[in-house]
C-alpha positions in Angstrom: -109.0 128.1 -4.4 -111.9 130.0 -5.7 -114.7 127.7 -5.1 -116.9 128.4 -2.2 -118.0 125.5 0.3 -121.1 123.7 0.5 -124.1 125.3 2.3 -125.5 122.2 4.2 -128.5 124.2 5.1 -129.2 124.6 1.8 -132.2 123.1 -0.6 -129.5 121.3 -2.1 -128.5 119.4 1.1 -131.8 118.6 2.2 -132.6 117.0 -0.9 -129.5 114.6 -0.2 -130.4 114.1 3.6 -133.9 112.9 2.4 -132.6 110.2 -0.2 -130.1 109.4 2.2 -132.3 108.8 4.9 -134.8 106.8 2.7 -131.6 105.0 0.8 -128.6 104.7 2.6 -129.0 105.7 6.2 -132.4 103.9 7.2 -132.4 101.4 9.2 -134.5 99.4 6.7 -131.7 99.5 4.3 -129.4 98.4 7.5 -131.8 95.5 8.3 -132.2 94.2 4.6 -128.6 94.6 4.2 -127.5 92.3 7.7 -130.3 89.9 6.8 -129.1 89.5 3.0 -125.3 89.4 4.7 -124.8 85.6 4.0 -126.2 84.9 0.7 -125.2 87.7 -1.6 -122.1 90.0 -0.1 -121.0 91.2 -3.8 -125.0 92.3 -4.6 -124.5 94.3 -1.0 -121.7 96.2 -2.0 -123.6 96.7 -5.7 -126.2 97.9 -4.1 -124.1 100.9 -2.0 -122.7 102.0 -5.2 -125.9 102.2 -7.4 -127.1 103.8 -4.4 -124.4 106.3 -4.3 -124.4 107.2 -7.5 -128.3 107.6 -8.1 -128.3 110.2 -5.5 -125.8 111.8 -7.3 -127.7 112.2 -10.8 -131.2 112.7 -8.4 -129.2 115.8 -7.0 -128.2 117.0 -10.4 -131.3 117.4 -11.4 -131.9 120.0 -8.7 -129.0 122.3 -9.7 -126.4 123.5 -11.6 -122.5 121.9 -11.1 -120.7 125.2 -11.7 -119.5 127.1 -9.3 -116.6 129.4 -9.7 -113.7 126.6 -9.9 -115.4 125.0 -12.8 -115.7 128.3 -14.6 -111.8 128.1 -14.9 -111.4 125.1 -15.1 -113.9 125.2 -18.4 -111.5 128.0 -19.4 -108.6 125.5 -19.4 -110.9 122.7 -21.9 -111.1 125.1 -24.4 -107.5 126.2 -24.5 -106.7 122.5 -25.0 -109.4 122.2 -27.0 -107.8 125.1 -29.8 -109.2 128.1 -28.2 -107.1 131.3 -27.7 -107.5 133.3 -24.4 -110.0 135.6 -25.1 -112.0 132.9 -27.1 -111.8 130.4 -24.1 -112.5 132.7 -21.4 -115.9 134.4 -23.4 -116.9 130.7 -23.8 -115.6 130.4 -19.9 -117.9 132.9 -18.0 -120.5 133.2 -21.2 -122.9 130.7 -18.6 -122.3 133.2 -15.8 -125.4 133.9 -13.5 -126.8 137.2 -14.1 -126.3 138.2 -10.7 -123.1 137.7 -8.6 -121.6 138.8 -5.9 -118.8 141.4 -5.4 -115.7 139.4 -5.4 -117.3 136.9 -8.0 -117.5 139.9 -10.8 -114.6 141.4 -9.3 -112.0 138.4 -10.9 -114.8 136.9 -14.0 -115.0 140.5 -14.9 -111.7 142.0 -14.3 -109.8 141.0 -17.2 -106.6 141.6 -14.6 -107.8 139.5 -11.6 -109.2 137.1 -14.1 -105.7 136.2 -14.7 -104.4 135.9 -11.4 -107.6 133.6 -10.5 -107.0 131.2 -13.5 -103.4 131.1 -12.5 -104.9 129.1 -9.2 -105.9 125.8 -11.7 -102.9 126.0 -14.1 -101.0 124.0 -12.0 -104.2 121.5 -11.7 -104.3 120.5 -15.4 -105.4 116.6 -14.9 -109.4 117.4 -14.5 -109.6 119.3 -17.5 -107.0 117.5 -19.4 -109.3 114.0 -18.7 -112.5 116.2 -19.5 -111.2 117.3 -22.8 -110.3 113.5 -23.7 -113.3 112.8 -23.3 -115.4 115.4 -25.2 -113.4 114.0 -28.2 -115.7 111.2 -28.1 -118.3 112.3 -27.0 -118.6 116.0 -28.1 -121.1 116.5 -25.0 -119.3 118.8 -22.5 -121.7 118.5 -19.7 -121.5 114.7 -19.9 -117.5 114.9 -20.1 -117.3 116.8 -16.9 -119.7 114.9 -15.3 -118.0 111.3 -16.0 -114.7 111.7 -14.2 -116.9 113.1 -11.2 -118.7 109.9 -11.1 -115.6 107.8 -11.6 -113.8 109.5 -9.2 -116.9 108.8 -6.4 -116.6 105.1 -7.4 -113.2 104.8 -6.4 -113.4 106.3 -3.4 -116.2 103.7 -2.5 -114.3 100.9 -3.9 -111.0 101.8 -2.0 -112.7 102.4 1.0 -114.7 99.2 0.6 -111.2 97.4 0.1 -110.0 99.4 3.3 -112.7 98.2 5.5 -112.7 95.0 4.7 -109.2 94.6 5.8 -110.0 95.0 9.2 -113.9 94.8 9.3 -116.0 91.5 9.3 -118.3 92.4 6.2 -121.0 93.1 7.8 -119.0 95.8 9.4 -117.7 96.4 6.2 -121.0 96.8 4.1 -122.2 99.5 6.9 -119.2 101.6 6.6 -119.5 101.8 3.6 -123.2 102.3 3.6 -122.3 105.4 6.0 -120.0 106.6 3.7 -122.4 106.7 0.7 -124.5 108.5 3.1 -122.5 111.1 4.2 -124.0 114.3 2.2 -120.9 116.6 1.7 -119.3 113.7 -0.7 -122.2 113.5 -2.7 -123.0 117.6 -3.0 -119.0 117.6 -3.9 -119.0 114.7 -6.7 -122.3 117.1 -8.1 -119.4 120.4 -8.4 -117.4 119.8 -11.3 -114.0 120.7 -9.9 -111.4 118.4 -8.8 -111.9 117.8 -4.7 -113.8 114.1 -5.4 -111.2 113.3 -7.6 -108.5 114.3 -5.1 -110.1 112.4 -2.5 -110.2 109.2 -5.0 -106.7 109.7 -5.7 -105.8 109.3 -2.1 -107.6 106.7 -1.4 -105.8 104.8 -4.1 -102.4 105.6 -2.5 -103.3 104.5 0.7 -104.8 101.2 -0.7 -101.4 100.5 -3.2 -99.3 101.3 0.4 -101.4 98.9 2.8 -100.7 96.2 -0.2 -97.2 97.3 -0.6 -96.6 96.6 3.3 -98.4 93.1 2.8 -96.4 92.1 -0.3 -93.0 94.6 0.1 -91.9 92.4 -3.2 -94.3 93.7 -5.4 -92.9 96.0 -7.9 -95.8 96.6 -10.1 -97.6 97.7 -7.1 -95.0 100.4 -6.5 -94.9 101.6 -9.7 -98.6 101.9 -9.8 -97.8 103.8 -6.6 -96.0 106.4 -8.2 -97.9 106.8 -11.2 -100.9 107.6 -9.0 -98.6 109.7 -6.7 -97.4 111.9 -9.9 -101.3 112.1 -11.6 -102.8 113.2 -8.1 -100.2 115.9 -8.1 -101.4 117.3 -11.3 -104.8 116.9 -9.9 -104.6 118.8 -6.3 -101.5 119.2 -4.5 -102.8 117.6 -1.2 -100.7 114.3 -2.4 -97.7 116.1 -1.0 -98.4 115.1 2.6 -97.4 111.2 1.4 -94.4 112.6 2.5 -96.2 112.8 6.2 -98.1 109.6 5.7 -95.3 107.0 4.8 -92.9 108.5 7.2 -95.5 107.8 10.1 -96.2 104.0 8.7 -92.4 103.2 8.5 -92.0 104.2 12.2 -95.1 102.0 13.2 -94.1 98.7 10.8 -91.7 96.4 12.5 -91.7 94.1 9.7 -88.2 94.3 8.4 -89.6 93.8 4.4 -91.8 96.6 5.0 -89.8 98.8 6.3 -87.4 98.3 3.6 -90.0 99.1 1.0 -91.4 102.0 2.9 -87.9 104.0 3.1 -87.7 103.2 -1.0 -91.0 104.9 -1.3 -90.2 107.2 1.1 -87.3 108.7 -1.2 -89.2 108.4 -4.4 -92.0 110.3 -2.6 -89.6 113.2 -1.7 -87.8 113.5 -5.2 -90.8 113.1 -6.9 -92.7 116.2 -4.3 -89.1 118.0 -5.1 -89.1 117.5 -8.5 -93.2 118.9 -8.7 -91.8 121.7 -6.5 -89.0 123.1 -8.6 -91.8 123.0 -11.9 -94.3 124.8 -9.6 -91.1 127.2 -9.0 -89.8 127.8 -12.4 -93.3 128.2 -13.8 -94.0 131.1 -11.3 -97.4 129.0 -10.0 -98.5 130.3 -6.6 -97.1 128.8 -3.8 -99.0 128.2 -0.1 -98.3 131.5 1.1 -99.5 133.5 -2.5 -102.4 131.9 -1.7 -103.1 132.8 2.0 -102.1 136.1 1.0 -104.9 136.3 -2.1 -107.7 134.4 0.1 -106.6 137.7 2.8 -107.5 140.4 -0.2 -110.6 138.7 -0.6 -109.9 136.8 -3.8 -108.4 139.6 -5.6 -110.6 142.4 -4.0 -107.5 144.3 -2.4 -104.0 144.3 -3.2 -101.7 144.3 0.1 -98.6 142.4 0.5 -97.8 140.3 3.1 -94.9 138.7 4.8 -94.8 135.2 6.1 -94.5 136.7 9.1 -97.6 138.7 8.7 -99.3 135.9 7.6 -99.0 133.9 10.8 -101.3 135.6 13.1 -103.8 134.9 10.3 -103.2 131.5 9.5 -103.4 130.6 13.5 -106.9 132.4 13.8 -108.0 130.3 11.1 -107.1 127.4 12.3 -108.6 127.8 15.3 -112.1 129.3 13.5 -112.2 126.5 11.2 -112.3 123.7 14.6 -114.7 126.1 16.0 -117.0 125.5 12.5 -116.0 121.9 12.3 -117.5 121.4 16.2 -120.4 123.9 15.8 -121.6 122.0 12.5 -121.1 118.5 14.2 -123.5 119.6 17.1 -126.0 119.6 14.0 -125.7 116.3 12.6 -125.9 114.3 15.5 -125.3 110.9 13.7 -122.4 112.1 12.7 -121.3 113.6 16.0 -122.1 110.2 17.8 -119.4 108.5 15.2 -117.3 111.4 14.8 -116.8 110.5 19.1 -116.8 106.9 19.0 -114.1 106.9 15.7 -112.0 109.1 18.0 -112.2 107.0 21.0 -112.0 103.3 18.7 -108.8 104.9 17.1 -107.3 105.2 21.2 -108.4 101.6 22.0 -107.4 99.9 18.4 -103.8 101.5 18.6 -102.8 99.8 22.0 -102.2 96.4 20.2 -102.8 97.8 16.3 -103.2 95.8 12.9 -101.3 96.6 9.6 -104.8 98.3 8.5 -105.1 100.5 11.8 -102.0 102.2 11.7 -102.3 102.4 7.9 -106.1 104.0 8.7 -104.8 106.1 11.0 -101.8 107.4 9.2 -104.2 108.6 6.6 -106.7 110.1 8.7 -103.3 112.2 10.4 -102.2 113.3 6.9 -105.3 114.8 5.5 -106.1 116.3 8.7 -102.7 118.0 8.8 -103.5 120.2 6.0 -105.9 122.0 8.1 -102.3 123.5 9.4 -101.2 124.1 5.7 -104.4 126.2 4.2 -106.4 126.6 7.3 -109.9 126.1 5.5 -113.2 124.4 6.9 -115.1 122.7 4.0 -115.2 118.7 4.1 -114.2 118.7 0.7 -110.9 118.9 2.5 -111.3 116.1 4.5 -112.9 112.9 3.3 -109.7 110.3 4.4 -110.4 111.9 7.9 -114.3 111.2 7.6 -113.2 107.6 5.9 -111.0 106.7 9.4 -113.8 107.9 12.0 -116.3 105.7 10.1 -113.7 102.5 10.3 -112.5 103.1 13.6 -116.3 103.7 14.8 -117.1 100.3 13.4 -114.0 99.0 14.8 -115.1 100.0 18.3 -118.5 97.8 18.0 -116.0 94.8 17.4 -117.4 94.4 13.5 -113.7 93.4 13.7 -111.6 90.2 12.7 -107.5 90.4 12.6 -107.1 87.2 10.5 -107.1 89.2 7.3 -103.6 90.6 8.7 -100.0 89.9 8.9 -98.3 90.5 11.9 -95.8 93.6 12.5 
């Protein structure tokens, strides 16, 4: 809630651009990669991730991973770790820059609005629950935050790698994913130590276990998996609630019968289990959606007015409109990612006239992450990887790096 958004003007995002461009995004890298397509496809894909995850540790090197989500979340690896309150949160903020600004002293300071900020994560327990596994082990805390970061950047790769591939040739495969690796706001986000990447892993998995679950509608392990992943992400973010958008839209665009079937079961688990998180959320007095509008309105803590849902709507529609306005007005400034932001948009149109089982599952994804835009009207891409994942595939699509063989029918 806290945690501000990447500055992609910044010294930090120039750094990434420039390994990038030299790694990822050249078109040396594209040429070695299409000429080497035939002889070594698993070295390819190797190569991406290696690639990926260098230029996260190169980046690290460059700055600190803390910003003012990971301060709490800190807070909540010592109180698992034996600490009491005061202990965890002098241990908390004791790394503190010396000079912050207003609203940052006003809730690390503030022993009052300290509270009410930490009360954002308390609902989020899995990232510092995993990091203080780890430190068991290990008993390095920088290297236990930093692990599940990288992990979670890995599985995004890997899912998206399965995802393309489903309805890419792979060379069309290897270069989305190549794009991917280079897209600089998921590697400045897997270099924060908060819980965004691993969100954006989480859903990646989800969609991956439904696109299988609609191929094999038998397969019971796989929906089991399904929910365990649904349940963990949950105690992660709580983006994972628009499944209840995404498998919706997939059961009204499956004909096959099987599918279908499947789809309304995970359907209903999906709501009981969303219902279930809801009424612990409730009972536990964690901020809801609006609590939080309404504390991002006071500036983080800053002021204290109330307001209505009603009052809140006037807000929440400006923002949604100011955060298109950003999202169009940064575009114009990567013009790569303009150029496939415009033909993913336009490949989506043509592919969904006579779709695949990967299209509509694709597109269904790209729909539910972008719909939370209308939940907490935010810009920051952190947000928004599936949508970034769909434009990339559907851009691709659109060049015919396509096959359908890999497919069942509807």
């Amino acid at each position: 809630m806290v945690a501000r958004t990447a500055d992609y003007n910044s010294t930090n995002f120039r750094i990434i651009a420039g390994i990038n461009r030299g790694l990822c995004g050249g078109p040396v890298y594209l040429y070695f990669v299409l000429k080497l397509l035939n002889k070594n496809i698993p070295l390819l894909f190797l190569a991406v991730l290696l690639i990926a995850n260098l230029e996260a540790l190169l980046l690290l090197r460059h700055k600190s991973p803390f910003i003012s989500d990971s301060f709490f979340y800190r807070h909540m690896v010592y109180r698992y770790l034996g600490d009491d309150y005061d202990q965890a949160r002098n241990r908390a903020i004791e790394t503190l820059p010396a000079k912050l600004d207003q609203i940052s002293s006003n809730f690390f300071y503030n022993d009052s609005n300290y509270r009410k900020a930490l009360k954002h994560f308390t609902k989020r327990p899995f990232y510092p629950w995993l990091v203080g596994i780890i430190y068991r082990f290990t008993n390095q805390e920088y290297l236990s935050f930093l692990l599940p970061q990288l992990l979670a950047l890995n599985i995004v790769l890997i899912a998206s790698i399965y995802l393309f591939r489903q309805g890419l040739t792979d060379a069309g495969a290897i270069i989305s994913t190549a794009l991917l690796a280079a897209f600089p706001p998921l590697i400045e986000w897997t270099t924060y130590f908060t819980g965004d990447v691993i969100g954006a892993g989480f859903w990646l998995l989800q969609i991956a276990l439904l696109f299988k679950l609609i191929q094999k509608p038998k397969a019971e392990n796989t929906k089991i998996i399904f929910m365990a992943v649904l349940i963990l992400s949950l105690l992660n973010r709580e983006q994972s609630l628009l499944m209840n958008l995404i498998v919706p839209i997939l059961y009204l665009s499956i004909k096959n019968r099987p599918a279908k079937r499947i789809l309304a079961t995970i359907w209903k688990l999906t709501v009981l289990i969303s219902m279930i998180y809801l009424s612990v959320l409730k009972l536990t007095r964690q901020y809801t959606i609006l609590d939080t509008i309404s504390y991002l309105r006071n500036n983080y803590g800053l002021s204290e007015n109330v307001y209505t849902f009603s009052q809140n709507i006037p807000f929440i529609l400006q923002s949604i409109i100011y955060a298109h306005q950003s999202f169009l007005i940064d575009l114009t400034h990567h013009r790569w990612w303009l150029a496939i932001a415009l033909t993913g948009i336009i490949g989506a149109v043509f592919t969904m006239k006579r779709p695949k089982i990967i299209d509509a599952v694709m597109l269904a994804s790209a729909v539910g992450s972008y719909a939370a835009i209308f939940i907490y009207p935010s810009f920051s891409y952190k947000y928004f990887f599936p949508v970034v994942i769909s434009l990339i595939y559907f851009s691709i699509k659109l060049i015919r790096y396509n096959h359908s063989y890999r497919d069942i029918p509807y």
